[in-house]
TORRO-174778 format. One record per atom (N, C-alpha, C): residue number from 1; residue in one letter; atom name; y, x, z. Coordinates in Angstrom, 3 decimals, decimal comma, always signed. Layout:
N
SITE|i|aa|at|y|x|z
SITE|NUM|a|CA|Y|X|Z
...
# end
This chain:
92
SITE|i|aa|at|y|x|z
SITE|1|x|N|-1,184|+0,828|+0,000
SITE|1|x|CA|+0,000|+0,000|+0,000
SITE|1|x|C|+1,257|+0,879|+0,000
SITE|2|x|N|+1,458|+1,565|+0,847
SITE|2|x|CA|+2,743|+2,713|+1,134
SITE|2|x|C|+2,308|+3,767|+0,840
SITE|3|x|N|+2,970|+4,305|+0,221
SITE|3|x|CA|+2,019|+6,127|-0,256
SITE|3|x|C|+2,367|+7,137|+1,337
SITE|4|x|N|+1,309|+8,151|+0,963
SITE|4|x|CA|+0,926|+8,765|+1,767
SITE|4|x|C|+2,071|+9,301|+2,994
SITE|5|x|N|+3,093|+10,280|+1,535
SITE|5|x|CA|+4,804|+10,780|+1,791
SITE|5|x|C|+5,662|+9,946|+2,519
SITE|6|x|N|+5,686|+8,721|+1,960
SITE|6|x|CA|+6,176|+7,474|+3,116
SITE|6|x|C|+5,889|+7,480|+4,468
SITE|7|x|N|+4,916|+7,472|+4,819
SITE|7|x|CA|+3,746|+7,168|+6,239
SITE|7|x|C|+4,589|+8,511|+6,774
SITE|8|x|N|+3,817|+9,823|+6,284
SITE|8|x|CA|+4,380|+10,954|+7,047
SITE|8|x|C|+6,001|+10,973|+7,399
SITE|9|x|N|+6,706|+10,936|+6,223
SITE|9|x|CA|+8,385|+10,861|+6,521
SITE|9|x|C|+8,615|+9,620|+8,215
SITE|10|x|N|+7,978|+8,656|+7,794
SITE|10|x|CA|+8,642|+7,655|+8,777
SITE|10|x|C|+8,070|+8,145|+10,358
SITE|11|x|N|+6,448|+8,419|+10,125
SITE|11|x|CA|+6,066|+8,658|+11,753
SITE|11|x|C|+6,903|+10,337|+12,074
SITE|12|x|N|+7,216|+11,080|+11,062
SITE|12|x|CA|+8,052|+11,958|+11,683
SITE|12|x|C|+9,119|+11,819|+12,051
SITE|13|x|N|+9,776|+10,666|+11,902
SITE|13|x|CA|+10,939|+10,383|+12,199
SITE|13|x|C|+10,699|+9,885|+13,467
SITE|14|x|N|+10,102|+9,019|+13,848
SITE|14|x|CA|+9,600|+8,038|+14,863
SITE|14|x|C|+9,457|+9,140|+16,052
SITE|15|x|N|+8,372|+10,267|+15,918
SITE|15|x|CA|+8,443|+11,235|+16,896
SITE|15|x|C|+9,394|+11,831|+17,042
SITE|16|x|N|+10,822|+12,037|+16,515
SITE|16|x|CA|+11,915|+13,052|+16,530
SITE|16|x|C|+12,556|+12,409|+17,300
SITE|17|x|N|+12,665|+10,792|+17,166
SITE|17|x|CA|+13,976|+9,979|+17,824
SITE|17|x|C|+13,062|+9,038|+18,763
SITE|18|x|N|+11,794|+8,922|+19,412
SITE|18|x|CA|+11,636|+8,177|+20,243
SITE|18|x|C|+10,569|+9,059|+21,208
SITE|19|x|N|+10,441|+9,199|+22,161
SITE|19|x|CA|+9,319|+9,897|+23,035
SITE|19|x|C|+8,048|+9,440|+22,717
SITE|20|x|N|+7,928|+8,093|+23,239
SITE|20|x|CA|+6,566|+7,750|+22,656
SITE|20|x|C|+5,982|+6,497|+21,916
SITE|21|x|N|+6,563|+7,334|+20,730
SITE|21|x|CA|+6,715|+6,138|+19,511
SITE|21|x|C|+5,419|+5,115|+19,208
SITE|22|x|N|+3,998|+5,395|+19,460
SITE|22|x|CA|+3,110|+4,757|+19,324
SITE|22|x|C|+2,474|+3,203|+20,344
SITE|23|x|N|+3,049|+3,527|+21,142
SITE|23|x|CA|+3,391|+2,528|+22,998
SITE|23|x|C|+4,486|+1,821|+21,852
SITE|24|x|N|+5,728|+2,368|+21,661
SITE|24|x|CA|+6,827|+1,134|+21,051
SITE|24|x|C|+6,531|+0,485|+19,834
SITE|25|x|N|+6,041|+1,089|+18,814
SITE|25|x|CA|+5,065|+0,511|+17,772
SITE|25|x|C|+4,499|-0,396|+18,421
SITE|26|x|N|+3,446|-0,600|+19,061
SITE|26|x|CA|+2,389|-1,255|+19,525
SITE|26|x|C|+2,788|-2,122|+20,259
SITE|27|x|N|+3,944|-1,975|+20,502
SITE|27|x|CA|+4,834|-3,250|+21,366
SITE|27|x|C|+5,190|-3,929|+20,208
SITE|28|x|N|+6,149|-3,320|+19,445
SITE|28|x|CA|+7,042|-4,216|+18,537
SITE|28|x|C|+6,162|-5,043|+17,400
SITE|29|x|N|+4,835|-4,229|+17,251
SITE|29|x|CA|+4,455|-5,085|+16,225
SITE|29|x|C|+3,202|-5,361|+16,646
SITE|30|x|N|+2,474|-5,675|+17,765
SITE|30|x|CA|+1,601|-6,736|+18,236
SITE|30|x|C|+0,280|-6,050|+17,783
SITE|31|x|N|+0,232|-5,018|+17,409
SITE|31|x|CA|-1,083|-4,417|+17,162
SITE|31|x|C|-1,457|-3,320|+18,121
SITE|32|x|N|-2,751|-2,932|+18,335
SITE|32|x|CA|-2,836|-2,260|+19,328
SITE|32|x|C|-2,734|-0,665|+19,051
SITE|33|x|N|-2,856|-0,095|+20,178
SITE|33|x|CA|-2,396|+1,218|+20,197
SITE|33|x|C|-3,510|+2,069|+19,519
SITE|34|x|N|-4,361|+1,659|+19,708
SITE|34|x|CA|-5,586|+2,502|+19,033
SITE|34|x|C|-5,226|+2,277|+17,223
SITE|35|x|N|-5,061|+1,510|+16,765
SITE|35|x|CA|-4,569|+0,691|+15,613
SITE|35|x|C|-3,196|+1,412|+15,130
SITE|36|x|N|-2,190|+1,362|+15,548
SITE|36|x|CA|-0,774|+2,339|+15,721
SITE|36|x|C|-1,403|+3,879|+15,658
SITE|37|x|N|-1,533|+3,934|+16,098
SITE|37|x|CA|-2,597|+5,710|+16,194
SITE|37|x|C|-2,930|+6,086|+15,250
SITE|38|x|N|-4,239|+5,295|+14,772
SITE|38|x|CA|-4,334|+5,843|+13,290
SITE|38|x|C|-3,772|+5,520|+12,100
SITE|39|x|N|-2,597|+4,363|+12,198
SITE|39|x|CA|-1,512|+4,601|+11,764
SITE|39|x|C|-0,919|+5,672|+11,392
SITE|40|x|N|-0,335|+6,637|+12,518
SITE|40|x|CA|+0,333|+7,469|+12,823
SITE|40|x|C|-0,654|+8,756|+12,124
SITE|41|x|N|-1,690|+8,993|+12,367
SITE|41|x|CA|-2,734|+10,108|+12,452
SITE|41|x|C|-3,196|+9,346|+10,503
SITE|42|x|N|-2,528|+8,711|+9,637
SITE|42|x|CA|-3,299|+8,694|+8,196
SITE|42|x|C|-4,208|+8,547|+8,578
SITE|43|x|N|-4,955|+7,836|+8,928
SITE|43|x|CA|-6,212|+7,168|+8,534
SITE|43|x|C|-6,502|+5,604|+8,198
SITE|44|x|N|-7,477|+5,123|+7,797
SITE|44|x|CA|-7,551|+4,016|+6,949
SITE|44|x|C|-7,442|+2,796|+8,106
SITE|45|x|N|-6,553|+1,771|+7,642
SITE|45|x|CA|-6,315|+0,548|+8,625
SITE|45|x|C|-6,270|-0,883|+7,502
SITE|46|x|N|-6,099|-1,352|+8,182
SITE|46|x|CA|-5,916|-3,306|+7,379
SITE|46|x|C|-4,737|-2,768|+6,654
SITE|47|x|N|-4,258|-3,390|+5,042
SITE|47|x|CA|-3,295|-3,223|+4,774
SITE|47|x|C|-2,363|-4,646|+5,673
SITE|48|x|N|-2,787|-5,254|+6,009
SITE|48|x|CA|-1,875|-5,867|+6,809
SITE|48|x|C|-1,269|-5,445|+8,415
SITE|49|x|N|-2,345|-4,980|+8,540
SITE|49|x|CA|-1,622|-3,805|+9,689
SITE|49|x|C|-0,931|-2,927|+9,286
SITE|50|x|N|-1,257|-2,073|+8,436
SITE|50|x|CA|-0,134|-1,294|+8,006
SITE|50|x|C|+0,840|-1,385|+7,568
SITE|51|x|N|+1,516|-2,573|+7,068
SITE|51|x|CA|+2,870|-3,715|+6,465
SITE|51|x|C|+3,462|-4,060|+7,865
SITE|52|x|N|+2,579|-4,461|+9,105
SITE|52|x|CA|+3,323|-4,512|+9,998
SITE|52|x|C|+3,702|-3,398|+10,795
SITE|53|x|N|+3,283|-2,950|+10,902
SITE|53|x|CA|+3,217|-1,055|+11,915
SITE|53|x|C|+4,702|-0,666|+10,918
SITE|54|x|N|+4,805|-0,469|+9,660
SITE|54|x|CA|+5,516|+0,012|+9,129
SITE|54|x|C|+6,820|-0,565|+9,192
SITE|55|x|N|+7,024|-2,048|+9,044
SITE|55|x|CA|+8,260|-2,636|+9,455
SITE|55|x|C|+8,445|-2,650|+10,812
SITE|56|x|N|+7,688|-2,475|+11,734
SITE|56|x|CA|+7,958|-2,294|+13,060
SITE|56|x|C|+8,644|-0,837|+13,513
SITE|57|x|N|+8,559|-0,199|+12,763
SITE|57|x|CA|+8,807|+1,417|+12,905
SITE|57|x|C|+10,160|+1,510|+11,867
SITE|58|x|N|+10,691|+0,762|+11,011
SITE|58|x|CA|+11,785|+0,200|+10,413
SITE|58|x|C|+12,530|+0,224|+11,131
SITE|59|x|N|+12,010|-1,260|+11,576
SITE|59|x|CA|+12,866|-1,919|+12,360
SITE|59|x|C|+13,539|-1,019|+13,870
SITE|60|x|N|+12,644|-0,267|+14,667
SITE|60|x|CA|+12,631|+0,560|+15,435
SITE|60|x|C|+14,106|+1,887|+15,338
SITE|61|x|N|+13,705|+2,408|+14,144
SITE|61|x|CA|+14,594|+3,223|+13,679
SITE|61|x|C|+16,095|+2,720|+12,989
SITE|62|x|N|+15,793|+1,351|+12,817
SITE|62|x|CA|+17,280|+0,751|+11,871
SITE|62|x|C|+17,967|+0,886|+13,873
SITE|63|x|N|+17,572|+0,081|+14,890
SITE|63|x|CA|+18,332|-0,299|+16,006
SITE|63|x|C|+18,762|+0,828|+16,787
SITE|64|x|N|+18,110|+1,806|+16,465
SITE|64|x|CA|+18,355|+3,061|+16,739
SITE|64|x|C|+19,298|+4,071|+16,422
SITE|65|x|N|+19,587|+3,853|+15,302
SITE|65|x|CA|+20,269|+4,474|+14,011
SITE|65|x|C|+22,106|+3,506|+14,545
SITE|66|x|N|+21,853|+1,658|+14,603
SITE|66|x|CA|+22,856|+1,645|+14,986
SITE|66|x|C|+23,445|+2,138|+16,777
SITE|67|x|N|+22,597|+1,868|+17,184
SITE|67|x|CA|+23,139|+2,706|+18,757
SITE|67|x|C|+23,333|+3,481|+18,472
SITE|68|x|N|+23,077|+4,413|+17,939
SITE|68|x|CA|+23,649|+5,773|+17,537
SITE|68|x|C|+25,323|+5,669|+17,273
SITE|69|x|N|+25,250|+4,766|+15,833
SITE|69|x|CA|+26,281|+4,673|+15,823
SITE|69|x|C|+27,475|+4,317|+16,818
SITE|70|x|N|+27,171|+2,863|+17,480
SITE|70|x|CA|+27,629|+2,384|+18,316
SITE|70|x|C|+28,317|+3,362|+19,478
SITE|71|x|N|+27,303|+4,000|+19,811
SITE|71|x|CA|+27,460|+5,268|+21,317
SITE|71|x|C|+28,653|+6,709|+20,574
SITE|72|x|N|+28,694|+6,343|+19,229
SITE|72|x|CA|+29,383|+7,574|+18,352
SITE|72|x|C|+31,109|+6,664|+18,375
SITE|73|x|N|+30,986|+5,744|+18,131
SITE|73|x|CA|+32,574|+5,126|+18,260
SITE|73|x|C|+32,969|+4,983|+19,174
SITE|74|x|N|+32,244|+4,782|+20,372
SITE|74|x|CA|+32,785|+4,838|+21,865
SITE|74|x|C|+32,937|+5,936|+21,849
SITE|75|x|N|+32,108|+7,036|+21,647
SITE|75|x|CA|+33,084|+8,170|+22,371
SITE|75|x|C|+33,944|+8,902|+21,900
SITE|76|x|N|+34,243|+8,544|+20,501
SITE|76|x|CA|+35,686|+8,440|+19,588
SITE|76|x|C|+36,662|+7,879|+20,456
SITE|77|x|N|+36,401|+7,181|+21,042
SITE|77|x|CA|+37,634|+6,137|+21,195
SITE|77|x|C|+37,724|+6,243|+22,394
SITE|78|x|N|+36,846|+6,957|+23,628
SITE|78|x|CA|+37,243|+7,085|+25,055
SITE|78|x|C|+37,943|+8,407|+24,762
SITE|79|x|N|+37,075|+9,270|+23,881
SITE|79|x|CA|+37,677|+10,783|+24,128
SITE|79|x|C|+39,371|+10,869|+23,501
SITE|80|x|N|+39,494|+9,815|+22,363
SITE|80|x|CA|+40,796|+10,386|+21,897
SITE|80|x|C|+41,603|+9,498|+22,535
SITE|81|x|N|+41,614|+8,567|+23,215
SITE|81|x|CA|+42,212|+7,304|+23,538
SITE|81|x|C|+43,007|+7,725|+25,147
SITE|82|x|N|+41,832|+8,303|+25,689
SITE|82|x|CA|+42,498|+8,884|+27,425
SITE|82|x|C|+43,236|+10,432|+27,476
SITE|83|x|N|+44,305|+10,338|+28,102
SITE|83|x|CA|+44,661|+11,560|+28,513
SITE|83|x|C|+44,064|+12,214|+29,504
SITE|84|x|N|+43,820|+13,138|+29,370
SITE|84|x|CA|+43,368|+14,736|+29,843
SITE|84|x|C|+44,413|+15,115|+30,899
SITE|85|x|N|+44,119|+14,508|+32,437
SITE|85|x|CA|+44,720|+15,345|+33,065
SITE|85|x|C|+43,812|+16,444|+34,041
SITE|86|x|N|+44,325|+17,048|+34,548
SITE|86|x|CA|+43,716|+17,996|+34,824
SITE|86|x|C|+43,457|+17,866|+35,934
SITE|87|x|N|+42,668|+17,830|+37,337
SITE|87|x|CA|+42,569|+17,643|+38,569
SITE|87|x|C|+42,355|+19,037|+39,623
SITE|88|x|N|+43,095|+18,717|+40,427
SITE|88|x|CA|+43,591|+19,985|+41,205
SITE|88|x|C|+43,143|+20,226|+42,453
SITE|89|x|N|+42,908|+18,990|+42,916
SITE|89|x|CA|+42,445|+19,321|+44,404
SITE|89|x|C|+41,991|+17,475|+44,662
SITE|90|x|N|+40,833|+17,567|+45,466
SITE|90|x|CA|+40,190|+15,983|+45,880
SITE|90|x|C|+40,871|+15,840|+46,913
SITE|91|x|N|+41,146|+14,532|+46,833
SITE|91|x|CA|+41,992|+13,801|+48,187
SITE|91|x|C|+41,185|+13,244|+49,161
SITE|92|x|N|+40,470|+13,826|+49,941
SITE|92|x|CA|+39,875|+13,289|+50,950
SITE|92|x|C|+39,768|+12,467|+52,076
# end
């Protein structure tokens, strides 16, 4: 269904940006972890498991991708937005 290059690109991605991407797979898309696994590890599964594993790992990386973003304009906008004063001594 998805060529091989696909599979590898995405679960490498999945391990770069999530700790333990196969537990969140296996959450998000209702299949089990043993199932997600060899997912992950190329080996042969349902092509309907693998349509879901794969949009689940999509989907995973799209919400990710925007927090990213999200957490990138906040700190645009705290860092340039506040002045920088300098602190000298705690008032106790």
């Amino acid at each position: 269904m998805y060529q091989p290059d696909e599979i590898k690109a995405i679960t490498k991605k999945m391990h770069k940006y999530f700790d333990n991407p196969i537990a969140l797979v296996a959450q998000e898309s209702g299949k089990s972890r043993p199932t997600v696994s060899k997912f992950f590890n190329r080996k042969e599964i349902r092509p309907s498991s693998e349509e879901l594993i794969y949009e689940a790992c999509l989907t995973l990386l799209e919400s990710k991708h925007e927090k990213t973003l999200r957490n990138s304009k906040k700190g645009k906008v705290l860092t340039e937005n506040l002045p920088l004063k300098s602190q000298t001594s705690m008032k106790l």
